[in-house]
PAVEX-489175 format. One line per 8 residues: number of its first residue (from 1); their letters; for each residue x, z, y of N, C-alpha, C, O. Coordinates in Angstrom, 3 decimals. Each point is the difference from the previous one (the first is absolute). Example, Ala and Ser with C-alpha at 12.3 -4.5 7.8 and 13.67 -1.06 7.14 Angstrom:
2
1> AS> 13.190 7.800 -5.690 -0.890 0.000 1.190 0.900 0.000 1.200 1.036 0.665 -0.019 | -1.386 -1.385 1.069 0.820 0.060 1.190 -0.770 0.730 1.090 0.509 0.169 1.108
END
This chain:
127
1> XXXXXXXX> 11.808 4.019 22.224 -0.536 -0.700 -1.152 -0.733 1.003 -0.893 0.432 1.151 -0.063 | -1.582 -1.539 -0.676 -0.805 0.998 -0.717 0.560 -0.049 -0.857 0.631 -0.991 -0.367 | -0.730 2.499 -0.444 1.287 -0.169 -1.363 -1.125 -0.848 -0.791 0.267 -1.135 -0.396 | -1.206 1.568 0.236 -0.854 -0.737 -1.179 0.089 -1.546 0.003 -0.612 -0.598 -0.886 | 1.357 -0.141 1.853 0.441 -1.219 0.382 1.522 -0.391 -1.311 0.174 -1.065 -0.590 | 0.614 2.230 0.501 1.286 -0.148 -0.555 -0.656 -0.173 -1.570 -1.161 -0.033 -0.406 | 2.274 -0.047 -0.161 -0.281 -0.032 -1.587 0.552 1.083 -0.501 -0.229 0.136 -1.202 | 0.828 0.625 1.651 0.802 1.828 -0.317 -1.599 0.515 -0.738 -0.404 -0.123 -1.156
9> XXXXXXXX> -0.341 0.818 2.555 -0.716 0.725 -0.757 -0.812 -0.422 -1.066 -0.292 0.810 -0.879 | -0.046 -1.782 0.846 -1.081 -0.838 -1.478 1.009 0.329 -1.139 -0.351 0.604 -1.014 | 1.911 -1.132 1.285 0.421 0.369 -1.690 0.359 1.216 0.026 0.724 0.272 -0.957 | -0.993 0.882 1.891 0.188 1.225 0.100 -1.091 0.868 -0.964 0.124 0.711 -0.997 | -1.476 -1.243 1.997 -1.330 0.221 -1.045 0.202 -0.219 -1.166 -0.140 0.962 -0.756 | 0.564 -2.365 0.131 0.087 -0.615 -1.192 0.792 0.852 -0.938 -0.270 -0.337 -1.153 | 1.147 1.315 1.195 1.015 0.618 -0.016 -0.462 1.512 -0.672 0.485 0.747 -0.851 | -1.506 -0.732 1.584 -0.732 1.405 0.493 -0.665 -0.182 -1.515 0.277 0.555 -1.063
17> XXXXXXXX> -1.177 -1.471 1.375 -1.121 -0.572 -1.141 0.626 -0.227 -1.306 -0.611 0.055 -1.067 | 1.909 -0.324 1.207 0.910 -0.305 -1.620 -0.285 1.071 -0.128 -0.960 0.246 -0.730 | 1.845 1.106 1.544 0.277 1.741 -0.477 -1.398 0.324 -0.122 -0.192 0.635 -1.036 | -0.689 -0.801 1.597 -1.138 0.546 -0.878 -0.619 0.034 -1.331 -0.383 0.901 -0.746 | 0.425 -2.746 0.678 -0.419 -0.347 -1.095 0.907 1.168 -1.696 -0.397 0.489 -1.058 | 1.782 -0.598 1.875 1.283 0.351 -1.191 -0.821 1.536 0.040 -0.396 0.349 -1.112 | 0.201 0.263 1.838 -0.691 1.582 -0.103 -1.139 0.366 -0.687 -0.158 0.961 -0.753 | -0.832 -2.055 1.177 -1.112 -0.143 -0.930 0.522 -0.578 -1.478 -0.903 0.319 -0.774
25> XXXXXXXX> 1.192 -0.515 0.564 0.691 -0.778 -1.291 0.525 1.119 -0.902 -0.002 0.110 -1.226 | 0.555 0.867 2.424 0.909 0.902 -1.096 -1.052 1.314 -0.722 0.438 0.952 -0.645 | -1.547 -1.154 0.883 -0.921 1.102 -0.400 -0.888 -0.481 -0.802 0.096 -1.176 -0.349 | -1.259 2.071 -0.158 -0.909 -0.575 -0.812 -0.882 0.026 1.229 0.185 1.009 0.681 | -1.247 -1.986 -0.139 -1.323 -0.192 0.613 -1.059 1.132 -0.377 -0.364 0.144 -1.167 | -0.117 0.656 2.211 -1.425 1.144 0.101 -0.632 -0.972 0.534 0.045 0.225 1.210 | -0.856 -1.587 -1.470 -1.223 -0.591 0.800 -1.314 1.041 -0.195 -0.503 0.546 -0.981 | 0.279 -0.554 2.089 -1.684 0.273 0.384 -1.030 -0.482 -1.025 0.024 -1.164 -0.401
33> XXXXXXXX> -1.159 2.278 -0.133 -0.778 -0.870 -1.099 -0.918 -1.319 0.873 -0.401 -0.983 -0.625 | 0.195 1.124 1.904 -0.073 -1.602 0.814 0.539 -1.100 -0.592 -0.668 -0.949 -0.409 | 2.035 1.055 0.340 1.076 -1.061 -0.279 0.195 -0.410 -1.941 0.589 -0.865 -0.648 | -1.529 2.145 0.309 0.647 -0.409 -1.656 -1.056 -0.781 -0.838 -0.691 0.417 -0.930 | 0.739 -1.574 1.457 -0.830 -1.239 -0.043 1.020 -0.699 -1.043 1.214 0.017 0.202 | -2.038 -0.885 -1.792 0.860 -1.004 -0.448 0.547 -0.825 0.731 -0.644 -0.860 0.601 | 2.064 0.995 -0.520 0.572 -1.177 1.023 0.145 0.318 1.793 0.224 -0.829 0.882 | -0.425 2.216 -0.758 0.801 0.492 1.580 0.513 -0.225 0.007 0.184 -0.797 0.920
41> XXXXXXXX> 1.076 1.058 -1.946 1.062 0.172 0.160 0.932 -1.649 0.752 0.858 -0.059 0.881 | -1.469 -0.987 -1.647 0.225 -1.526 0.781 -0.142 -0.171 1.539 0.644 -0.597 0.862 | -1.751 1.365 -0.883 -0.973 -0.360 1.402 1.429 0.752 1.380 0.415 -0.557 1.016 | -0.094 1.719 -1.496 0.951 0.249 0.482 1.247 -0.369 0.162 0.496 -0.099 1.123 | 0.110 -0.129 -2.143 1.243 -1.190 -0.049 -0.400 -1.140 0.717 0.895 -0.372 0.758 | -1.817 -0.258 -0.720 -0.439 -1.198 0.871 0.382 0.720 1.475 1.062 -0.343 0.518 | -1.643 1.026 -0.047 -0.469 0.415 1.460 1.358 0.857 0.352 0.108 0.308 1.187 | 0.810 0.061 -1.963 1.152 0.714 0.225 1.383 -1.461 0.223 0.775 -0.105 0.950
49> XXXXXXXX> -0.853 -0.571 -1.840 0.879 -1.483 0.436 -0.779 -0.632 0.896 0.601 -0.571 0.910 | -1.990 0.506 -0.920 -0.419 -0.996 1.428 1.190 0.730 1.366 0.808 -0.615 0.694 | -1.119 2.057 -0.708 0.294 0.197 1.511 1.690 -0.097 -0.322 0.861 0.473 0.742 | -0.679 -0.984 -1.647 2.540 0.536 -0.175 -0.446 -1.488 0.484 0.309 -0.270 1.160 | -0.977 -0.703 -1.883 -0.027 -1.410 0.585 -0.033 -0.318 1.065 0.601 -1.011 0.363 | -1.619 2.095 0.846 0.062 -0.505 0.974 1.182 0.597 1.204 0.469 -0.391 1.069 | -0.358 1.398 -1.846 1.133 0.603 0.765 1.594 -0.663 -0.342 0.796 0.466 0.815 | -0.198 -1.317 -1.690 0.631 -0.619 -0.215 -0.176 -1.668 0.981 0.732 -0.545 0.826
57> XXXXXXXX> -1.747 0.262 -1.291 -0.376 -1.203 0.679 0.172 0.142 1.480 1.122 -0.291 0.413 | -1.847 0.609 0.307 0.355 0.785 1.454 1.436 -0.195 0.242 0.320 -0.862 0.819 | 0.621 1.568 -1.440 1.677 -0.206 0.369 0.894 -0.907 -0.506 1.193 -0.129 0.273 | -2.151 -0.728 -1.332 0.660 -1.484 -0.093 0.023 -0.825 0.808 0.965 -0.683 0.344 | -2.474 0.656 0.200 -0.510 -0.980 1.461 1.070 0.234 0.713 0.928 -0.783 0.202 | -1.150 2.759 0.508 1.003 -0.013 1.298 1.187 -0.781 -0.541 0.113 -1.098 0.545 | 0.980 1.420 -1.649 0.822 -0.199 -0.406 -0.030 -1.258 -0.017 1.022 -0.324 0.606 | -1.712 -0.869 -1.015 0.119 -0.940 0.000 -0.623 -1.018 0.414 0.063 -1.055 -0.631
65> XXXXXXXX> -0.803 1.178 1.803 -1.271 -0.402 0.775 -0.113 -2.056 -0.228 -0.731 -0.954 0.266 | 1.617 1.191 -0.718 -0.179 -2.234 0.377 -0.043 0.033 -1.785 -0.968 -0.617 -0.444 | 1.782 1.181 -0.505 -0.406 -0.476 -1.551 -1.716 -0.073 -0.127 -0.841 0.612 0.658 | 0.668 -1.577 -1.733 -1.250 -0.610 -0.024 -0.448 1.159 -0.792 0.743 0.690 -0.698 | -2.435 -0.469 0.908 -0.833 1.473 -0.559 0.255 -0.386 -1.249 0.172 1.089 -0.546 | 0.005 -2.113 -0.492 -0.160 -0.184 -1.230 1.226 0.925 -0.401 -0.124 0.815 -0.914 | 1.110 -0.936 1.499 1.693 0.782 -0.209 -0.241 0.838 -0.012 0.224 0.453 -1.122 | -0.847 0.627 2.094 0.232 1.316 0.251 -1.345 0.268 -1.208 0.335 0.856 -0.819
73> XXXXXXXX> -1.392 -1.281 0.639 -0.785 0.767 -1.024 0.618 -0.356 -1.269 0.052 0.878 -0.862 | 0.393 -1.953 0.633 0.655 0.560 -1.447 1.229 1.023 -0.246 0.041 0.677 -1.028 | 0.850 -0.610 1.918 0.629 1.034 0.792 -0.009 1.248 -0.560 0.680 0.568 -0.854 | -2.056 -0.143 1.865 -0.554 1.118 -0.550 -0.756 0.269 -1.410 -0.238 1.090 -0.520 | -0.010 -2.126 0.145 -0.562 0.270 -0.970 0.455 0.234 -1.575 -0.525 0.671 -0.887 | 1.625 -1.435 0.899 1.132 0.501 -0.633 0.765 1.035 0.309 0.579 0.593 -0.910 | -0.488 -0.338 1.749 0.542 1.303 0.406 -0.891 1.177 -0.562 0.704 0.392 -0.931 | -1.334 0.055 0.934 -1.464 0.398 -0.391 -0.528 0.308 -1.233 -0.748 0.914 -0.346
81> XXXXXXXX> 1.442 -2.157 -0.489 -0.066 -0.623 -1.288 0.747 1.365 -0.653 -0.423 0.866 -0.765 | 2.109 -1.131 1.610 0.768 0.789 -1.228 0.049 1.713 0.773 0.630 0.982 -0.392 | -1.428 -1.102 1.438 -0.444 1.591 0.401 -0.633 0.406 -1.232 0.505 0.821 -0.765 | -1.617 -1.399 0.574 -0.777 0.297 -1.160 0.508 -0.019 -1.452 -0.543 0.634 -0.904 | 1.474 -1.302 0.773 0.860 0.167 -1.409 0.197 1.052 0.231 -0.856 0.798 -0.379 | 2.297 -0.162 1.246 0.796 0.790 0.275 -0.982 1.296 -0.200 0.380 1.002 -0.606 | -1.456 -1.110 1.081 -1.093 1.315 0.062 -0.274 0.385 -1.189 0.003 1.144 -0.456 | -0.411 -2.822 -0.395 -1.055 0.328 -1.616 1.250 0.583 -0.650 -0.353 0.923 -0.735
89> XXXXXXXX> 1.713 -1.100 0.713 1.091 0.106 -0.903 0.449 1.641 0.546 0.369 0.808 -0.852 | -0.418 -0.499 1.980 0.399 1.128 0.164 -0.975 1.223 -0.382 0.622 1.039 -0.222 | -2.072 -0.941 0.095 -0.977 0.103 -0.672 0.188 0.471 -1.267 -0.303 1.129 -0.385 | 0.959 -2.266 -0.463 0.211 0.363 -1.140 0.738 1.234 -0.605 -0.213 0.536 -1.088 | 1.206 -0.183 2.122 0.828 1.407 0.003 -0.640 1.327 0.569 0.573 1.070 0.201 | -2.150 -1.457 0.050 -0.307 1.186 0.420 -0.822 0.902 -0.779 -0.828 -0.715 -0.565 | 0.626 2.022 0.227 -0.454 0.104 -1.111 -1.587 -0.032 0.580 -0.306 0.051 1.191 | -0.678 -0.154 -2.399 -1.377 0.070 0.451 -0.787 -1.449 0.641 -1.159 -0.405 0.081
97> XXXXXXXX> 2.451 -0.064 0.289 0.191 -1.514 0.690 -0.162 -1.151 -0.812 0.964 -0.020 -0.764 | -1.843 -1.123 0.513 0.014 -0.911 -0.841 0.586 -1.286 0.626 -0.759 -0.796 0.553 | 2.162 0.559 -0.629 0.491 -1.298 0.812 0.040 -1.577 -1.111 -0.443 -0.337 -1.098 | 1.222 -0.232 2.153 -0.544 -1.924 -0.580 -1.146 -0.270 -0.389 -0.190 -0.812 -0.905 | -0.868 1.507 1.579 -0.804 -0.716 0.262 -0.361 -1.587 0.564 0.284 -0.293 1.162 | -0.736 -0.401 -1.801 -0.383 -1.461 0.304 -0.799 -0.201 0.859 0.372 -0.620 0.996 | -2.140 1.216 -1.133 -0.313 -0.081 1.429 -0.444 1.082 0.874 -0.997 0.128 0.710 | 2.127 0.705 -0.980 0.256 0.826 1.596 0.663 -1.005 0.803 -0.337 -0.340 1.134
105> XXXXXXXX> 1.520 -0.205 -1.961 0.693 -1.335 0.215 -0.585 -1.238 0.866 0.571 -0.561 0.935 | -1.517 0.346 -1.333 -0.879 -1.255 0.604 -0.733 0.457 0.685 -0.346 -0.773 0.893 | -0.192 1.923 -0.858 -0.717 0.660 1.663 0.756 0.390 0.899 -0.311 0.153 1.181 | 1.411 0.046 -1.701 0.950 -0.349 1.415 0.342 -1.271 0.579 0.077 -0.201 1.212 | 0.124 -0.640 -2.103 0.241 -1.315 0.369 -1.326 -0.203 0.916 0.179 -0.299 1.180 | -1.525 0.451 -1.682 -1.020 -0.565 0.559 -0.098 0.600 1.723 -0.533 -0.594 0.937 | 1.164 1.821 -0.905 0.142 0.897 1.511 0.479 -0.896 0.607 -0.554 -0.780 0.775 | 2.055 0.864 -1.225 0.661 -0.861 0.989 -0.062 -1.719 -0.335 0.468 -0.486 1.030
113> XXXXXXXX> -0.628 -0.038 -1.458 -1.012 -1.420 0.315 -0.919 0.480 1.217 0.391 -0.033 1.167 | -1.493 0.427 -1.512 -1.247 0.850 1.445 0.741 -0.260 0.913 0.210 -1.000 0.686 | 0.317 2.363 -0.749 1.311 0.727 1.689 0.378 -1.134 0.401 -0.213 -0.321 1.169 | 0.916 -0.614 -2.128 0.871 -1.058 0.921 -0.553 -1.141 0.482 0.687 -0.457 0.914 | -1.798 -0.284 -1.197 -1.192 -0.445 0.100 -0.672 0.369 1.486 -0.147 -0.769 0.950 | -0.178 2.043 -1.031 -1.160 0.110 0.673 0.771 0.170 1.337 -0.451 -0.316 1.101 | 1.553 0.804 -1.317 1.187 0.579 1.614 0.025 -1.086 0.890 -0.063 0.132 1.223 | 0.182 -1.543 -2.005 0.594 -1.071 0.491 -1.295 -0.158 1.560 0.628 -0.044 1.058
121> XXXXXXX> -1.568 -0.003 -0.940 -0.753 0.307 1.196 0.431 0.395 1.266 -0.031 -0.434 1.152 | 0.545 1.652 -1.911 0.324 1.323 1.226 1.470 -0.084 0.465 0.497 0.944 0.615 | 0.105 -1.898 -0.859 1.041 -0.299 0.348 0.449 0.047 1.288 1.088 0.435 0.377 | -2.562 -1.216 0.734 0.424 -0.426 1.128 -0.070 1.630 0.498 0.873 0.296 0.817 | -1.409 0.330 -1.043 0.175 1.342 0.816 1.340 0.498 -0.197 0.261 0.920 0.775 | 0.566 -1.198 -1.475 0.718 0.571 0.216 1.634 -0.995 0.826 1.214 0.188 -0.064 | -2.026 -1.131 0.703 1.187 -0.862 1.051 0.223 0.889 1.420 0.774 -0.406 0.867
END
């Protein structure tokens, strides 16, 4: 059986992608003067929960292959939700760090909405 078939490694990734996020979190950001655009900083939170979305989503399916897609994306997306609390609030203890943010808050939400959304497709590849 292909592991990428199981649901282990997706919430393994997913896992991976929490401890990152918590690492990035614990520092102040060096962006590239590329990136220091009004409002990168969203564009990234978007594109950083799209992929926890899809990598979550992925091991709900395996995990739960017959619940209806509406289940598993709100699922994740709440899930996601209080990733992103947990992130903006832990933030707040960091120095240099500006946390509770509102919409760092909602560009995450908007990621994973995307991620969980757009996965639902690619599903069959992974039967």
């Amino acid at each position: 059986m292909n592991a990428l078939r199981r649901p282990a490694p997706w919430f393994g990734a997913f896992a991976v992608w929490f401890g990152v996020l918590w690492w990035l979190s614990s520092g102040v950001p060096d962006f590239p003067e590329t990136l220091q655009f009004r409002s990168s900083d969203k564009i990234l939170h978007i594109g950083y929960f799209f992929g926890g979305a899809g990598l979550l989503s992925a091991g709900l399916f395996l995990r739960h292959p017959d619940a209806p897609a509406r289940k598993r994306i709100v699922v994740s997306v709440v899930a996601l939700t209080l990733v992103g609390i947990l992130d903006e609030f832990h933030q707040s203890f960091v120095p240099g760090r500006q946390g509770n943010d509102p919409y760092d808050l909602a560009a995450d939400i908007i990621g994973a909405l995307l991620g969980s959304f757009v996965f639902q497709p690619f599903r069959r590849f992974l039967k």
